[in-house]
C-alpha positions in Angstrom: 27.1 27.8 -4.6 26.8 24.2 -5.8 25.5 21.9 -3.4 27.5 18.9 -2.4 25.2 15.9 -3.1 26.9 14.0 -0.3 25.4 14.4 3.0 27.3 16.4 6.2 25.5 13.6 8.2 23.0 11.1 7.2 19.7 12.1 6.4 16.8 12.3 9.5 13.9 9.7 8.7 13.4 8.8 12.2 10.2 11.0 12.9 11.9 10.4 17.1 14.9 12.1 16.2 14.7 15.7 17.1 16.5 16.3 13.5 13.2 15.2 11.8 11.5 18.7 13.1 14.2 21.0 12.0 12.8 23.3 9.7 16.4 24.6 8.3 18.1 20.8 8.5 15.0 19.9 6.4 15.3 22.4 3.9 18.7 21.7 3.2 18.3 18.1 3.0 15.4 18.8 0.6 17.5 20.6 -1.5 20.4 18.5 -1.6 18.0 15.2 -2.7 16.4 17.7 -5.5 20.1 18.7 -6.6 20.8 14.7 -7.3 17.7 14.0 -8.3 17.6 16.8 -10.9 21.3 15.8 -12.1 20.0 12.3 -12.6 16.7 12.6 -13.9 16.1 9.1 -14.1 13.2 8.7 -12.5 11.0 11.7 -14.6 8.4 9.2 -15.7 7.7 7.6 -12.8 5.3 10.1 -11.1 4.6 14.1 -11.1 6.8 14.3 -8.8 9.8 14.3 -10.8 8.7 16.6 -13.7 7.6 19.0 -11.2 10.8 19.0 -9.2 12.8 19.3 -12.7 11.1 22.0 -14.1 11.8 24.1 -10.5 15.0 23.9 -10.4 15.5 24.6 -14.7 13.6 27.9 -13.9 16.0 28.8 -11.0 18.8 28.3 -13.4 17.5 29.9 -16.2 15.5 32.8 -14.9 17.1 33.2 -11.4 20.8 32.7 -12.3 20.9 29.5 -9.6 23.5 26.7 -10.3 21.4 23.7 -9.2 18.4 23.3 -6.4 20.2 26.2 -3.8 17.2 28.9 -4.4 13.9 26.0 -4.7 11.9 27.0 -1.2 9.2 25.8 0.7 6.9 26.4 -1.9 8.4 24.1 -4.1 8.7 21.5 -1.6 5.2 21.4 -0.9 4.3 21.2 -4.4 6.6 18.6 -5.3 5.5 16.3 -2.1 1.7 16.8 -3.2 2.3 14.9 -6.2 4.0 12.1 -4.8 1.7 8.9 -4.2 4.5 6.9 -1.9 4.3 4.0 -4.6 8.2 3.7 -3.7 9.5 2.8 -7.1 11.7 5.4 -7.0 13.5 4.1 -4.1 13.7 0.6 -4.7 15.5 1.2 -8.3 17.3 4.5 -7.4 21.7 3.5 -7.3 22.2 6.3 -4.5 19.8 4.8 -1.4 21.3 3.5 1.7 20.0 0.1 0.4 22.4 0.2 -2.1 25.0 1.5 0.0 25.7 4.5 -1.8 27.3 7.5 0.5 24.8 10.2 -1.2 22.1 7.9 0.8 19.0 9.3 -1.0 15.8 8.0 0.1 12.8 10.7 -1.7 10.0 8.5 -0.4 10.6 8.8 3.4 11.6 12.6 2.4 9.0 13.5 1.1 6.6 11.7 3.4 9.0 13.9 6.5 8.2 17.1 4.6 4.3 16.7 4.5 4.7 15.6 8.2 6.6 18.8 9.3 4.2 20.4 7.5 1.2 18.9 9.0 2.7 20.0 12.3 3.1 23.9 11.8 -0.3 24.1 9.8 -2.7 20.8 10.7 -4.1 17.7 9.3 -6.2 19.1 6.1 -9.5 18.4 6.2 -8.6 15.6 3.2 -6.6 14.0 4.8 -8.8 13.3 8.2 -11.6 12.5 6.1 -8.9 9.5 4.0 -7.0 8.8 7.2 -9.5 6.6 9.0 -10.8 3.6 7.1 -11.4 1.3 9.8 -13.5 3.6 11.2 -15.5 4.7 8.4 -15.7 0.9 7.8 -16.9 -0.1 11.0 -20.1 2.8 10.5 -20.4 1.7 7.0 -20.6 -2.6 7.1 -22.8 -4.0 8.2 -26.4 -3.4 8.5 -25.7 -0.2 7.6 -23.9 -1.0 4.4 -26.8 -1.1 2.1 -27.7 2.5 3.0 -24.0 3.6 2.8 -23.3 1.7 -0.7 -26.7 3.5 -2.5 -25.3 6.9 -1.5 -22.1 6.3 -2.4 -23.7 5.2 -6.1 -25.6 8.5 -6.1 -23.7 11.1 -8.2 -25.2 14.2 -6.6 -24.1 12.9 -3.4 -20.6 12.4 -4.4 -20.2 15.6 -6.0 -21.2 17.1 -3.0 -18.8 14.8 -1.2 -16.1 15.9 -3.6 -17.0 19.6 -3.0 -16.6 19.0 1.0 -14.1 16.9 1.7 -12.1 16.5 -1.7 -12.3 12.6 -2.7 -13.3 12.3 -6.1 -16.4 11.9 -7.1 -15.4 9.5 -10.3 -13.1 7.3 -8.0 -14.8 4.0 -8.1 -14.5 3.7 -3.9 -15.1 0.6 -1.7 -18.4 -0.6 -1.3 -19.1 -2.0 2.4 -19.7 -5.4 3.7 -23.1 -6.6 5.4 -21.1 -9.0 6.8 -18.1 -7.8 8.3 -15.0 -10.1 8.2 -14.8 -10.3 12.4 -18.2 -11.1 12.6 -18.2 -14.2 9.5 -15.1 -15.6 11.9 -16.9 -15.7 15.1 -19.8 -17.8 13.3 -17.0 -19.5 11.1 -17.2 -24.0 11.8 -13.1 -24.8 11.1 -12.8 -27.2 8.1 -11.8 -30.8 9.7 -8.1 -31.0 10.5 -7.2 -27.6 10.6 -4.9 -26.8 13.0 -2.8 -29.7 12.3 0.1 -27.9 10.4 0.0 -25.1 12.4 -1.4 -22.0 13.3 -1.9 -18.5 11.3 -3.0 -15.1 12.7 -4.6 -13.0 9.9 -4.1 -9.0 10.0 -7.2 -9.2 7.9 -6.6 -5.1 6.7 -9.4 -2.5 6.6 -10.3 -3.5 3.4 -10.4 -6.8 4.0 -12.5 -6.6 7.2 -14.9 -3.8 5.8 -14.9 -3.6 2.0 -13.7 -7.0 0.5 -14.3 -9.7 3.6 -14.5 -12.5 0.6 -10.5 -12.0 0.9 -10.1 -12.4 4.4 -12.9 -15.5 4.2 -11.0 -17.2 1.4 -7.4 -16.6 3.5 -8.9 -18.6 6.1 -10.7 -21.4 3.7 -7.3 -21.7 1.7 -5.1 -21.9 5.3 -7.6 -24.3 6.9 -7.3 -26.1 3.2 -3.8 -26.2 3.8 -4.1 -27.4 7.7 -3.6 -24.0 9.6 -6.0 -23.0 11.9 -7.1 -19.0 11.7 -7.6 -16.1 14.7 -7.8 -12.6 13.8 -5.9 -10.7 16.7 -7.2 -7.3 17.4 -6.2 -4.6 14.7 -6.6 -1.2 13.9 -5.6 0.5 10.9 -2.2 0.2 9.9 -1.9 4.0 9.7 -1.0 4.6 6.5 -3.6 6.9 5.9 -2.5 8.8 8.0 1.6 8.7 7.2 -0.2 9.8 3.9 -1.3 12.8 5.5 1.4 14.1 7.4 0.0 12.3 11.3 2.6 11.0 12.5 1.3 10.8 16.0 -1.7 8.8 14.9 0.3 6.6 12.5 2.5 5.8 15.9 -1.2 4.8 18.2 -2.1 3.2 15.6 1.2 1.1 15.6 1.6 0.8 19.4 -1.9 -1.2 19.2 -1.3 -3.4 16.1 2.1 -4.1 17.5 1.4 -5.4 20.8 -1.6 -7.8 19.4 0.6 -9.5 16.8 3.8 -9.8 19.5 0.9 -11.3 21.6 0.2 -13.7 18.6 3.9 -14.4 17.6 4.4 -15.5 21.7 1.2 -18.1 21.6 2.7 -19.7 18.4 1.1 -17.9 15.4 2.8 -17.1 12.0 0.9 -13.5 11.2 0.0 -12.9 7.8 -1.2 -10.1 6.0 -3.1 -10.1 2.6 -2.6 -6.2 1.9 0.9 -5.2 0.2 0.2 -1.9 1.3 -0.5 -2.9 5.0 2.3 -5.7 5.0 4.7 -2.9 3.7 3.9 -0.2 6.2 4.4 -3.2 9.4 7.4 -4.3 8.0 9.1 -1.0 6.9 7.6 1.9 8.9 6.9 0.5 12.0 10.6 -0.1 13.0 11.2 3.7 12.3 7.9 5.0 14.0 8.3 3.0 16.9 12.3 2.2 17.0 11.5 -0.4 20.1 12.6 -4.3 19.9 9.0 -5.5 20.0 8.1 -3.0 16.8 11.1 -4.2 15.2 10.5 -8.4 15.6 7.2 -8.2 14.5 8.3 -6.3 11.4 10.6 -9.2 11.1 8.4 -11.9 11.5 4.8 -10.9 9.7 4.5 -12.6 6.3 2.4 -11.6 3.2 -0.1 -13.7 2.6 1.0 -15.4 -0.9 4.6 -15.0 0.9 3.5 -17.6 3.1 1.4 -19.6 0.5 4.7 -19.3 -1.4 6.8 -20.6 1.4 5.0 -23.9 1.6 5.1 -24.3 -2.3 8.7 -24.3 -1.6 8.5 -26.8 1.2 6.6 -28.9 -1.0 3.9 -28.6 2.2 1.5 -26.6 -0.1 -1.5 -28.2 -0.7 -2.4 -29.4 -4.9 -6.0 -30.4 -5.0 -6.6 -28.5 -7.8 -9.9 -29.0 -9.5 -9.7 -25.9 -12.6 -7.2 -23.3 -14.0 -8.4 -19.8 -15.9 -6.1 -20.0 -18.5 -4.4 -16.4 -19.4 -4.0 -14.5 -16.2 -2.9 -11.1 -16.2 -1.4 -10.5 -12.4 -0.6 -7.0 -11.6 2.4 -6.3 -9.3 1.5 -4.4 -6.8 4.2 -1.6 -5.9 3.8 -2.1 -2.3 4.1 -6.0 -2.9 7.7 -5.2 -4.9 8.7 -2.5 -2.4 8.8 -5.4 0.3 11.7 -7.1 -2.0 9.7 -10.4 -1.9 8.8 -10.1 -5.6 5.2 -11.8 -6.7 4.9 -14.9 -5.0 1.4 -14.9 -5.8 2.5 -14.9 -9.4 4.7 -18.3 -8.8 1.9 -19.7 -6.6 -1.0 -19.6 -9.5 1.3 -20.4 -11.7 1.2 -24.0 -10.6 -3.2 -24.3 -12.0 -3.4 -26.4 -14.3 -4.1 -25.1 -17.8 -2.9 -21.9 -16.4 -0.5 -18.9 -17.8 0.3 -16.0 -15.2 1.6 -12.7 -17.3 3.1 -10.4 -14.8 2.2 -6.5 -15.6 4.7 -4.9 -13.5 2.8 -1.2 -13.7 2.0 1.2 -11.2 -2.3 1.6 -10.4 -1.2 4.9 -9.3 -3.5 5.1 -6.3 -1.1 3.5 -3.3 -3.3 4.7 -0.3 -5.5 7.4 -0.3 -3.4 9.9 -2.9 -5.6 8.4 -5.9 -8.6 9.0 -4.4 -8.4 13.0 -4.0 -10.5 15.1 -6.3 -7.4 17.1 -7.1 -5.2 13.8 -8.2 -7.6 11.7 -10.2 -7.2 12.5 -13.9 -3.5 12.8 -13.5 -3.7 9.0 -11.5 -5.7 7.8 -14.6 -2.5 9.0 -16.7 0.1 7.3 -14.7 -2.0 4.5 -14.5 -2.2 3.7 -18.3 0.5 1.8 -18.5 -1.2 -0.8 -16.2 -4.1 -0.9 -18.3 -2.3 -0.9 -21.6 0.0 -4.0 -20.4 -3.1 -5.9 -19.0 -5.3 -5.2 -22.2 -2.6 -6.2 -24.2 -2.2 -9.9 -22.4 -6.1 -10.6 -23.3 -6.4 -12.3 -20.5 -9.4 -14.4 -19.0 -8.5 -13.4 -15.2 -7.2 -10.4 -14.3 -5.3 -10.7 -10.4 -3.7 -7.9 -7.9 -3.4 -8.1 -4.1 -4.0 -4.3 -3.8 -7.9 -3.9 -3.7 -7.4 -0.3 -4.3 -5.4 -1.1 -7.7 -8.6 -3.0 -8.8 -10.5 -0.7 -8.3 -8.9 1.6 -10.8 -8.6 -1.5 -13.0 -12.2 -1.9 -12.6 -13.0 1.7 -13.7 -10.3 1.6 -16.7 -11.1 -1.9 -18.0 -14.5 -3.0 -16.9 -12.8 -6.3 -15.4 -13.6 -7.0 -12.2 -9.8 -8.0 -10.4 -9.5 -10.9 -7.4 -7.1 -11.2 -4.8 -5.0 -14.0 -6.1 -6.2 -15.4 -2.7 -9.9 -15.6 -3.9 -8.4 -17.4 -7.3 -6.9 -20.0 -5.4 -9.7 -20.7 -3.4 -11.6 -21.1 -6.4 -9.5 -23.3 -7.8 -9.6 -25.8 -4.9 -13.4 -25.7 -5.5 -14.0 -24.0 -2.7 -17.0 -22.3 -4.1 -17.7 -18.5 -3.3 -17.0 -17.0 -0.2 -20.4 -16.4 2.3 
């Protein structure tokens, strides 16, 4: 029997609505998404995802005598969820979301990401995915005086095939390195350059990688906002959980919000605008956290936290934005991090270097395909360097002298694909008020 791609009721994608455990309501809604999905087939180059779903439901038909998705079961489901990296393309140019206020109300992303939760729930968290699902932790261990020891063994191939072999993160995956000074700890020494505080004040969500991996982004947030006469706190944060959405914990994803959401209400009541310098970070406050939570406090912070370049972006266009410019770099190729475009803010960091002197920003609007932890797993690299050619075609092919993205994990893989080194766009806009390096 054909299945009707309009919905009986609208989807569950509220993990507190009892609907979201049903094992038989799930199943159906999986099956009617994969029935418009597979009559649409617009999105079969986007990830394996697609391909993987098409190719299920053409052998029903052809081998199983099914009209459309009725017979795919849970064996396809998990498949086709396993290759699906949340990037959230799919979604924002699908015609048939609730965004676009089409009746078949398709969302595949926050499917998907239900499916490996329910899933997660009957069997566990994999051993993968508790090892990926706690960077701040791992950070925390790692930076600091303990990051020289932790960065050799991560450089040591032996040790990260054995890695690979026990907890599944690829041993070619260029990861992290960590900090010996951690971001917290450069703040609390940190002299305020004279007149910040002036225009106003800024709470930083600094991010794991920020705080752990990459502090010289968090340090040049706060030498750019302090340039631009904000003072800088960091309120107390945890991860942002999307680790751990990633792997199917929704109960840890929801501590994890419950924390992060009561320190930057706390923030928002003493008279702080709360930025965040991580797409991926920004995008899971803003869009999950209403939905995890589904309280008022969960749902005006979401409403209120600012990416960073947002904010930069917002003062450009107040003409408040600090000009001092003392150099350009020339041809900058900025990639557009998914997570950044998923947020429907576009790439303000994009129109805020675009104002350097002697400077040319080409925007490559391709997918890193790592977007959390899914491009890190052993079983998911080679096929993330495939996806991820387009990125590196489009930024070799702009020659340029800079290459920018505000994903760290995306220049990472541009690192291991092109041999350039990315920056936050953050870091290029510090250097170009002659800030010098970050220390």
């Amino acid at each position: 029997m054909k299945i009707n791609p309009k919905p009986e009721r609208p989807p569950a994608f509220d993990p507190n609505d009892p609907r979201y455990w049903d094992a038989r309501d799930l199943e159906g809604e999986m099956r009617r998404a994969f029935e418009v999905c597979h009559s649409c087939r617009m999105c079969v180059n986007y990830c394996g995802s697609f391909p993987d779903m098409f190719s299920r439901v053409d052998r029903d038909i052809e081998k199983r005598g099914a009209e459309g998705a009725e017979l795919v079961d849970a064996t396809d489901f998990q498949s086709v969820t396993e290759l699906c990296w949340q990037c959230k393309l799919c979604y924002i140019d699908c015609p048939y979301t609730p965004d676009q206020k089409h009746e078949w109300q398709l969302d595949i992303p926050r499917l998907l990401m239900r499916e490996k939760a329910n899933r997660a729930q009957r069997n566990g968290v994999t051993l993968q995915d508790m090892a990926l699902g706690e960077p701040g932790k791992l950070g925390a261990l790692g930076a600091g005086p303990m990051a020289g020891l932790a960065n050799f063994v991560n450089t040591q191939s032996l040790m990260r095939k054995v890695n690979e072999k026990l907890l599944g993160i690829s041993s070619e995956f260029p990861v992290p390195p960590f900090a010996s000074v951690p971001f917290a700890r450069w703040l609390k020494k940190h002299t305020p350059a004279e007149g910040a505080g002036k225009e106003g004040r800024v709470a930083l969500f600094a991010t794991c990688l920020g705080d752990y991996n990459f502090p010289g982004i968090a340090i040049d947030a706060v030498r750019v906002l302090e340039k631009n006469g904000f003072s800088v706190s960091r309120p107390d944060q945890v991860c942002c959980g999307i680790p751990n959405l990633d792997g199917g914990d929704i109960d840890e994803a929801k501590r994890k919000a419950r924390t992060n959401v009561a320190s930057l209400s706390r923030a928002m009541d003493e008279g702080a605008t709360v930025v965040i310098p991580g797409p991926s970070c920004a995008y899971t406050i803003r869009k999950e956290y209403p939905e995890l939570l589904g309280t008022a406090e969960a749902k005006r912070v979401a409403a209120n936290v600012l990416d960073l370049m947002e904010f930069l972006d917002r003062l450009r266009k107040e003409k408040r934005l600090n000009k001092e410019w003392k150099t350009g770099f020339g041809k900058i190729a900025y990639h557009a991090a998914c997570h950044l475009r998923a947020q429907k803010i576009g790439t303000p960091g994009a129109r805020v270097l675009g104002l350097l002197p002697d400077t040319e920003v080409d925007i490559v609007d391709k997918c890193s395909a790592v977007d959390g932890t899914w491009g890190m797993k052993s079983q998911h690299y080679e096929m993330g360097r495939k996806y991820a050619q387009k990125l590196v075609d489009g930024i070799e092919a702009a020659e340029p002298k800079l290459v920018v993205t505000d994903c760290p994990l995306s220049g990472q893989r541009i690192l291991k694909e092109t041999g350039k080194r990315p920056m936050h766009p953050i870091e290029a806009l510090a250097e170009a008020y002659g800030l010098g390096a970050a220390s």
